[in-house]
ZAGUKOL-382619 format. One line per 4 residues: number of its first residue (from 1); for each residue x, y, z of N, C-alpha, C. Coordinates in pm, whole numbers, always signed. Each point is the difference from the previous one (the first is absolute). Last residue first. Layout:
! ZAGUKOL-382619
NUM) X:Y:Z:X:Y:Z:X:Y:Z; ...
***
This chain:
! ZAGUKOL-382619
287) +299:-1712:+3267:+84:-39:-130:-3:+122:-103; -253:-19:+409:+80:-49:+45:+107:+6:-115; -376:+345:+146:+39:-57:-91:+136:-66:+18; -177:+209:+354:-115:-73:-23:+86:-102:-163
283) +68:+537:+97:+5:-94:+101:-64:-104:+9; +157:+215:-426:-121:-2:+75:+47:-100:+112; +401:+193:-322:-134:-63:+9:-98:+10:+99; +479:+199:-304:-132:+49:+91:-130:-130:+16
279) +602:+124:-156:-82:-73:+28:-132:-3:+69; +409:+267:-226:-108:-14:+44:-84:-100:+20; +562:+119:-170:-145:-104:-5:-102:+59:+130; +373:+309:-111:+19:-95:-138:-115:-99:-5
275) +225:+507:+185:-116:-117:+41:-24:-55:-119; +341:+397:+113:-24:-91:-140:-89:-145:+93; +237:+531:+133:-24:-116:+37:-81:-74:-66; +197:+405:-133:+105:-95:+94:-51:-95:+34
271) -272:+414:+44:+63:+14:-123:+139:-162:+101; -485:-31:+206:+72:+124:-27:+118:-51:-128; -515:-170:+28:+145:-64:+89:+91:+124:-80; -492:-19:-170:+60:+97:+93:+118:-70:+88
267) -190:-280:-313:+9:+95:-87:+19:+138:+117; -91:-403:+203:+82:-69:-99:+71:+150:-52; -395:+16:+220:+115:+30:+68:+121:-47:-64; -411:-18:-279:-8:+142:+106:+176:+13:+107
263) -208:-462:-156:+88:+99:-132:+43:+144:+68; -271:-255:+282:+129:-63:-2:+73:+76:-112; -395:+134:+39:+52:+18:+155:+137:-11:-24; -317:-160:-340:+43:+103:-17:+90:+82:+131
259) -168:-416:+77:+86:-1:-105:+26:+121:-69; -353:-50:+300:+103:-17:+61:+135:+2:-67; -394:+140:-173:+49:+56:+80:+77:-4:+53; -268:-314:-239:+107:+84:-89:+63:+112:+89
255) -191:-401:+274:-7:+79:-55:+67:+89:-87; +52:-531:+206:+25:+90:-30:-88:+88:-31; -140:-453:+196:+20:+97:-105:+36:+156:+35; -139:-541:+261:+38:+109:-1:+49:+66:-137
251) -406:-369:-78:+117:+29:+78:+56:+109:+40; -235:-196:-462:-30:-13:+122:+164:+9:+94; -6:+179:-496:-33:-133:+56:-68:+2:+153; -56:+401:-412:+77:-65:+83:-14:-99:+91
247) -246:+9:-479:+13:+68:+126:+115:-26:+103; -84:-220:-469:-117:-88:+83:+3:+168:+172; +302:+20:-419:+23:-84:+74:-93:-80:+100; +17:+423:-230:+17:-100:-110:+21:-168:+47
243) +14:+382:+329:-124:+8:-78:+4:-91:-125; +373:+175:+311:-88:-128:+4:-141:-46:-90; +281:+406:+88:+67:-109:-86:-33:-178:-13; -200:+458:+191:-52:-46:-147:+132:-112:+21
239) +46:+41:+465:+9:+107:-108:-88:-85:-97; +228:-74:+490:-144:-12:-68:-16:+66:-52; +412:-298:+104:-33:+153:+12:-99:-39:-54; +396:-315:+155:-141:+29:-28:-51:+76:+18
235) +503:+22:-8:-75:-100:+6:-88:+32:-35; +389:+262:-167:-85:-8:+93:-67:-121:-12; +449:+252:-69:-22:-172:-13:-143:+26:+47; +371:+379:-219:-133:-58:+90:-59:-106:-18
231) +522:+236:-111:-111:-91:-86:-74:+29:+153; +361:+363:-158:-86:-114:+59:-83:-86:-48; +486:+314:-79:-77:-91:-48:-88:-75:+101; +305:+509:-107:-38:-104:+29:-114:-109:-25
227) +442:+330:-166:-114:-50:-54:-72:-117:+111; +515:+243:-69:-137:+68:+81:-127:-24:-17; +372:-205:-253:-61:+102:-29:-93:+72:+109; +180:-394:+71:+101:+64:-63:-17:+105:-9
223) -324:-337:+12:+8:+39:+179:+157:+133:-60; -245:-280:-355:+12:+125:+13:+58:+112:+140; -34:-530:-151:+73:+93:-136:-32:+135:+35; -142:-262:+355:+122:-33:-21:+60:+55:-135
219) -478:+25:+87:+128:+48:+104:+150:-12:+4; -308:-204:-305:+3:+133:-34:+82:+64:+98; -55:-478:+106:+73:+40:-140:+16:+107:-38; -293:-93:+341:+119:-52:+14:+77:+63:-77
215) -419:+4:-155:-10:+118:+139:+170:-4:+16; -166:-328:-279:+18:+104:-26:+36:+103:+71; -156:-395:+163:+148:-45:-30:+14:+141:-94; -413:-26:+161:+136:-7:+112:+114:+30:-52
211) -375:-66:-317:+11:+120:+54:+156:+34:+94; -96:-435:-138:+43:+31:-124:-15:+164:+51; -237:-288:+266:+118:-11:-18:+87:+123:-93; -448:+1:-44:+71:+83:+89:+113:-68:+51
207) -199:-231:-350:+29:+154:-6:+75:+90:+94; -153:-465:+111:+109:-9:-133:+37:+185:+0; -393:-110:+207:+92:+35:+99:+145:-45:-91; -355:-25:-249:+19:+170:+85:+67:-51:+91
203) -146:-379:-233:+152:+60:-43:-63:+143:+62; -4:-452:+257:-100:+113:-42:+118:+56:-104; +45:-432:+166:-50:+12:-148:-57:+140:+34; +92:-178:+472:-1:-84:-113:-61:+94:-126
199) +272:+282:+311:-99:-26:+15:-85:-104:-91; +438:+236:+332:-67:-65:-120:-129:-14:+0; +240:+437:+215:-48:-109:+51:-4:-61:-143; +105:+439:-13:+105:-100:+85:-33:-93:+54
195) -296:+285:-299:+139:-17:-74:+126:-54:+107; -462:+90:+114:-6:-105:-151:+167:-21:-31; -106:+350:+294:+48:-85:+79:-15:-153:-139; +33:+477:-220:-108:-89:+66:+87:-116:+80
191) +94:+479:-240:+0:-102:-33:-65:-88:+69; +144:+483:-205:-101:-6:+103:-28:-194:-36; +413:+453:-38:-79:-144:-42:-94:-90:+65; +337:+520:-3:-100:-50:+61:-80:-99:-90
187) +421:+310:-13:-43:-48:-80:-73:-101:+105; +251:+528:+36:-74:-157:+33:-62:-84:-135; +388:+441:-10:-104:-33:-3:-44:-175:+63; +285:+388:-147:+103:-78:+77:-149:-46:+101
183) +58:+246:-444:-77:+53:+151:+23:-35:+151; +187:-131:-489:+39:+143:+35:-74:+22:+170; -56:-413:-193:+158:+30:+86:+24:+134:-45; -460:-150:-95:+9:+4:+179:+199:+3:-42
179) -156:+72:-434:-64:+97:+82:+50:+6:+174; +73:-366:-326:+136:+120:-7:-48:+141:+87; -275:-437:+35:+134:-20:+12:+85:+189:-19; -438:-167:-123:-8:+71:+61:+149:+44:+66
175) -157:-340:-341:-35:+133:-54:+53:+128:+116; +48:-487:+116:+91:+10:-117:-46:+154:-48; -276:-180:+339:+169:+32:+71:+78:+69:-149; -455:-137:-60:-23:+109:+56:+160:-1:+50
171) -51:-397:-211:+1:+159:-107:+24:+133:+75; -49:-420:+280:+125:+51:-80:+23:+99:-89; -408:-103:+230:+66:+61:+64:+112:-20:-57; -293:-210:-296:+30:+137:+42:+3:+59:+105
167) +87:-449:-68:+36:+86:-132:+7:+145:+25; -211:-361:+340:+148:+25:-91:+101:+102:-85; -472:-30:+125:+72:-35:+112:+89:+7:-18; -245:+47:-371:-56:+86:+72:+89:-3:+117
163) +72:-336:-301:+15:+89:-51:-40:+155:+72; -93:-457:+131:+147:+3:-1:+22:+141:-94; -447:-93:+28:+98:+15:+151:+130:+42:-18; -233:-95:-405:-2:+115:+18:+35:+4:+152
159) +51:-427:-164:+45:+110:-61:-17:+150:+40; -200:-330:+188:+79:-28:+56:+81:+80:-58; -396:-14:-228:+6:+73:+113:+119:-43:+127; -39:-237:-424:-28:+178:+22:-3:+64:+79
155) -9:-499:+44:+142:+108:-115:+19:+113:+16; -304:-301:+348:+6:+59:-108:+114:+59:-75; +13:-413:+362:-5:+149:-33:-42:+20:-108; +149:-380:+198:-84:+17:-48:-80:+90:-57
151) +427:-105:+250:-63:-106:-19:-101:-32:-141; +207:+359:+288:+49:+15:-127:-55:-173:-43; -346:+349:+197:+122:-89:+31:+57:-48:-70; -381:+417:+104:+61:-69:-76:+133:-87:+42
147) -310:+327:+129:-3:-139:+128:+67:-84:-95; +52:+545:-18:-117:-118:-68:+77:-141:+76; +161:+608:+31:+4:-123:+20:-95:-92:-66; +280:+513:+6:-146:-82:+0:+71:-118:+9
143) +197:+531:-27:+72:-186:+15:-210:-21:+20; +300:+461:+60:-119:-10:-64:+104:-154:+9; +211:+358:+222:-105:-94:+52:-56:-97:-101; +468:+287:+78:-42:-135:-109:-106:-47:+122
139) +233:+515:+6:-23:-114:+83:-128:-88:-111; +420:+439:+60:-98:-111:-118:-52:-102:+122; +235:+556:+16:-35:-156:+76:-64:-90:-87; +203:+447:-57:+49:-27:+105:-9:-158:+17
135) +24:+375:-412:-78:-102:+19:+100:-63:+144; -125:+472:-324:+66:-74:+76:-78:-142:+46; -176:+408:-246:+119:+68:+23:+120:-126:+56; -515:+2:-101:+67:+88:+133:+107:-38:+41
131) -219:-71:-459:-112:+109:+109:+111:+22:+128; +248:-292:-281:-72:+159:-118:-101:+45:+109; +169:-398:+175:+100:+55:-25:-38:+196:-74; -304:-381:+6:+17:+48:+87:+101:+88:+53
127) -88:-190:-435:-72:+108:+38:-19:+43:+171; +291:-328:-172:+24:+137:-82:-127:+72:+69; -41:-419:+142:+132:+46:+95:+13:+160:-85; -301:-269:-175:-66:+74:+81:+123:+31:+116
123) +99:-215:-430:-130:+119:-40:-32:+84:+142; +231:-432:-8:+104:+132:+6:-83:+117:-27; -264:-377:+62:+60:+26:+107:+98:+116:-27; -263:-164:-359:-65:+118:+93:+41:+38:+144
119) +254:-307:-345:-18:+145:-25:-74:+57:+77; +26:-416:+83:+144:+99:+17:-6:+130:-42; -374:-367:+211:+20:+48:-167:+173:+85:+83; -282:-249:+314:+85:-37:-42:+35:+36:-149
115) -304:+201:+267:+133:+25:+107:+91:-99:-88; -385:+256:-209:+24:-107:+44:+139:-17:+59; -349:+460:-11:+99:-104:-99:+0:-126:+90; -193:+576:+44:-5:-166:-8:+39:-64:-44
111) +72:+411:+321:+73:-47:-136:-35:-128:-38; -41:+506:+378:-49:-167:-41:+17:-32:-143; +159:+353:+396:-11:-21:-114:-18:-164:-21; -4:+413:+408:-69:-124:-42:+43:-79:-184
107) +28:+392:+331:+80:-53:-21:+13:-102:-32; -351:+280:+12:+49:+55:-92:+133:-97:-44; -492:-174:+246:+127:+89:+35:+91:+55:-148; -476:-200:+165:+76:+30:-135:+117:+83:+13
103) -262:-245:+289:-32:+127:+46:+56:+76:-180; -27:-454:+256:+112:+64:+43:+0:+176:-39; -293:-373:-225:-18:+5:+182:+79:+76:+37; +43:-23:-459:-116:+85:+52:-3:+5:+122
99) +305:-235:-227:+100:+128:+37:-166:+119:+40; -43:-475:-41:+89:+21:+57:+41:+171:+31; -306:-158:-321:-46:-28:+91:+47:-7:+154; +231:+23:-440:-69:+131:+20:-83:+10:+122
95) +280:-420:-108:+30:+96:+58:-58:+143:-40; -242:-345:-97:+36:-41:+72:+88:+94:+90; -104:-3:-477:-137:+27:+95:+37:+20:+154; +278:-164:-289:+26:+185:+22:-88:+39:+20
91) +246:-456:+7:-143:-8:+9:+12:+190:+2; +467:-235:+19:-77:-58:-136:-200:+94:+12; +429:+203:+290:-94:-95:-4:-38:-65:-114; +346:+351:+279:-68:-22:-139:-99:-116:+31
87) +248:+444:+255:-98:-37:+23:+9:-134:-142; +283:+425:+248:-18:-35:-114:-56:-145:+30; +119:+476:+346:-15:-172:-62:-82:+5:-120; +209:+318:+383:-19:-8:-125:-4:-127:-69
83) +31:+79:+569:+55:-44:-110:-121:+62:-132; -76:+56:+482:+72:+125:-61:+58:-10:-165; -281:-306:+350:+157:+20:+20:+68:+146:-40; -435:-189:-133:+23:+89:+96:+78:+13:+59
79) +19:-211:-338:-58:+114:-19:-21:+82:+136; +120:-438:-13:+68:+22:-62:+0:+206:+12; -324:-297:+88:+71:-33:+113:+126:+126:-14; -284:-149:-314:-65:+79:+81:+51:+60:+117
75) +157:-325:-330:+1:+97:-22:-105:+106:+47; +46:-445:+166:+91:+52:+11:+58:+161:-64; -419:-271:-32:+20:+88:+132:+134:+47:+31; -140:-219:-457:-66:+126:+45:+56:+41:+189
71) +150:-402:-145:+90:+135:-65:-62:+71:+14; -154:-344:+225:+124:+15:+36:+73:+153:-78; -469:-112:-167:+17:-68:+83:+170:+66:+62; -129:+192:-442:-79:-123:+74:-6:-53:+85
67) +237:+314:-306:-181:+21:+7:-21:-52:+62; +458:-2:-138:-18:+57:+93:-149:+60:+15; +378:-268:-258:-137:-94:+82:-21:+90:+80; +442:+182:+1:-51:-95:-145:-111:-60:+104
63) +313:+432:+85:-76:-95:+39:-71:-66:-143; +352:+448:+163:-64:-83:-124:-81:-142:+14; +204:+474:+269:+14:-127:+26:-92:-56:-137; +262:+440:+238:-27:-10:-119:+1:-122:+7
59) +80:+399:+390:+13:-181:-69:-97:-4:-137; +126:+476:+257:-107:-115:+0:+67:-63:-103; +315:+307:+139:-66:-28:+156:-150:-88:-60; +504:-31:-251:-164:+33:-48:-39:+43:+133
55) +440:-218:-55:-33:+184:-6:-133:+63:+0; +107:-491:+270:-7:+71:-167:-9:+136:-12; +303:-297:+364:-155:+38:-9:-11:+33:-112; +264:-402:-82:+54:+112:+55:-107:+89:+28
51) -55:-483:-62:+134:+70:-19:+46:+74:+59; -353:-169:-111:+0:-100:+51:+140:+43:+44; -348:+350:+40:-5:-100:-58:+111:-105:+13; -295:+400:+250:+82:-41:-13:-12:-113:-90
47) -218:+506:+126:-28:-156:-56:+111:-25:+48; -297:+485:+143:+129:-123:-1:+4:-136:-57; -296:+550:+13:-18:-146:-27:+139:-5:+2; -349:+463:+84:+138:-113:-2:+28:-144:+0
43) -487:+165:+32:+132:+22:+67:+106:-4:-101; -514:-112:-159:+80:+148:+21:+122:+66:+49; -252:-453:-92:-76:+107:+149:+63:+159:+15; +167:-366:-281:-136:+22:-45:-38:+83:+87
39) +479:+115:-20:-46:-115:+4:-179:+35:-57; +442:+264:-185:-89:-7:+92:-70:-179:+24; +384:+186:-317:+54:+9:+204:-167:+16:+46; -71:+93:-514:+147:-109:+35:+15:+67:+184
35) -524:+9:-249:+82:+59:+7:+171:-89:+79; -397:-292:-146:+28:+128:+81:+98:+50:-42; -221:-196:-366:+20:-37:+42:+55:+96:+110; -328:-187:-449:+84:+83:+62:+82:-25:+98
31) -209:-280:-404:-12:+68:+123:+83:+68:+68; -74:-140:-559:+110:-67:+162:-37:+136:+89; -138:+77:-484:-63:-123:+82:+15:-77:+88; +337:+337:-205:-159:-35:-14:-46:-86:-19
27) +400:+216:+304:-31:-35:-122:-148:-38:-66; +75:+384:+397:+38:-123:-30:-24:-105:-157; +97:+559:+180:-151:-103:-23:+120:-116:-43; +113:+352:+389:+11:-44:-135:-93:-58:-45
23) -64:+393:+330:+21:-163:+8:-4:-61:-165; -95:+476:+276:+153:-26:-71:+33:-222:-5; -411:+183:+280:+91:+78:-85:+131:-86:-23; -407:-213:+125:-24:+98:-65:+60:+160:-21
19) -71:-478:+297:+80:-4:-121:+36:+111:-147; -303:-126:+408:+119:+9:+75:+152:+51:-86; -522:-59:-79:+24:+112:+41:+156:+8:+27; -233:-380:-115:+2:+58:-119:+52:+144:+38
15) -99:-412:+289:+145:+37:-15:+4:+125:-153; -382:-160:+259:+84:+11:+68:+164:+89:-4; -353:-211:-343:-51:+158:+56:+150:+54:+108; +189:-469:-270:-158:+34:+66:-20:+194:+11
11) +261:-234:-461:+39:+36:+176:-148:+28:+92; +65:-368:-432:-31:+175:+48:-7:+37:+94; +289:-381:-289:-111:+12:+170:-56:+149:-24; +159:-290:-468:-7:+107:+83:-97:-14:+118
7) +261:-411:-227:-115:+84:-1:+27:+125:+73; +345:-267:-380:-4:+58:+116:-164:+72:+40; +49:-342:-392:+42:+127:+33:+19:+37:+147; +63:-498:-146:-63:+92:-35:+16:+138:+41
3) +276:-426:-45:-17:+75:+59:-99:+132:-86; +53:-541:-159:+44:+99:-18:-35:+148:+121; +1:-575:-27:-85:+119:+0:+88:+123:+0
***
């Protein structure tokens, strides 16, 4: 799938007054964005990234799968951090519906595409780069699952896993790469306890293997560069991600909250210090 146009947020009532002298106009059809050293609330703003603090005082974060569950709250989360975020999703129903609850912020830019096309991944590192100037943080949510086994599995859709899970959080590293070692930037991977336990014939937990062992690997070709690397292991969360699936299972369950919690501090650890595995489960969840 090819990256479609960038949607325009229209800034809420709120914010239409705030912006009305001497304010550049932004490219067209890419949302605006705060003014440089303020936070959302208006202060002064501090980041740190994996490196060194960033010259920026607001962060500049790019999120994949970010309509739905774990990624919508994380870019909520995000936002009110102070961060400038860049948003994509395959569904643009989905994230407009997103950038409505939140009020239509300005710092908001949403970009629909498929997390595993290359072009709409570098498509949307450029245009994030072109609205605000810089790129601090990537974080590889978007991934799905199916009860598929390699036993018996469907083709296709073991295909498009391994292609959604796989694939493109690598794209998203490979496009974003030259941006975070100027910024001396995070790289945040959102992977699944699936991925350190076995599990007979599932291939998603095949995938998120295959996440881990990335996480690993990127750290290690970039820890050099002031570049840090997390993965998030979360267990059972009660998100849409279940929904194709019969609903989330019975039992203790994560909230997208909590996992956005966990990203949240991952992505504020001061300049120097590099958190590498997260591990989050539900009290209750044994495996």
């Amino acid at each position: 799938m090819s990256l479609r146009p960038a949607l325009r947020v229209p800034p809420s009532q709120e914010h239409r007054g705030e912006h009305r002298t001497r304010r550049r106009r932004p490219p067209a059809g890419i949302p605006g964005c705060l003014a440089a050293g303020r936070r959302a609330d208006g202060r002064p703003a501090r980041t740190s990234t994996g490196g060194t603090v960033s010259a920026s005082p607001t962060p500049v974060t790019l999120i994949t799968g970010g309509s739905t569950g774990i990624g919508a709250e994380t870019v909520r989360r995000l936002l009110k951090a102070g961060h400038r975020v860049t948003a994509t999703g395959r569904d643009a129903d989905r994230l407009r519906a997103v950038a409505r609850a939140l009020g239509d912020p300005e710092e908001l830019l949403l970009l629909p595409g498929d997390a595993a096309d290359a072009g709409a991944v570098e498509e949307a590192v450029r245009a994030t780069v072109q609205r605000f100037g810089r790129l601090d943080n990537v974080i590889a949510n978007a991934g799905h699952s199916t009860h598929d086994s390699v036993a018996d599995g469907d083709p296709e859709l073991m295909r498009s896993m391994l292609l959604t899970n796989v694939l493109g959080p690598t794209l998203l590293i490979r496009a974003s790469l030259e941006e975070l070692r100027k910024s001396r930037g995070r790289i945040v991977l959102v992977g699944s306890v699936a991925g350190l336990k076995y599990s007979p014939g599932n291939f998603y937990s095949v995938t998120k293997w295959a996440v881990h062992a990335l996480a690993e690997n990127t750290r290690m070709l970039v820890t050099e560069s002031g570049v840090g690397v997390s993965l998030i292991a979360p267990g059972k969360v009660d998100t849409p991600f279940w929904d194709t699936r019969g609903g989330t299972p019975p039992g203790p369950a994560l909230s997208a909250e909590n996992i956005a919690d966990g990203i949240m501090w991952v992505l504020g650890q001061p300049a120097g210090v590099d958190v590498n595995t997260v591990t989050i489960r539900p009290t209750g969840q044994a495996n």
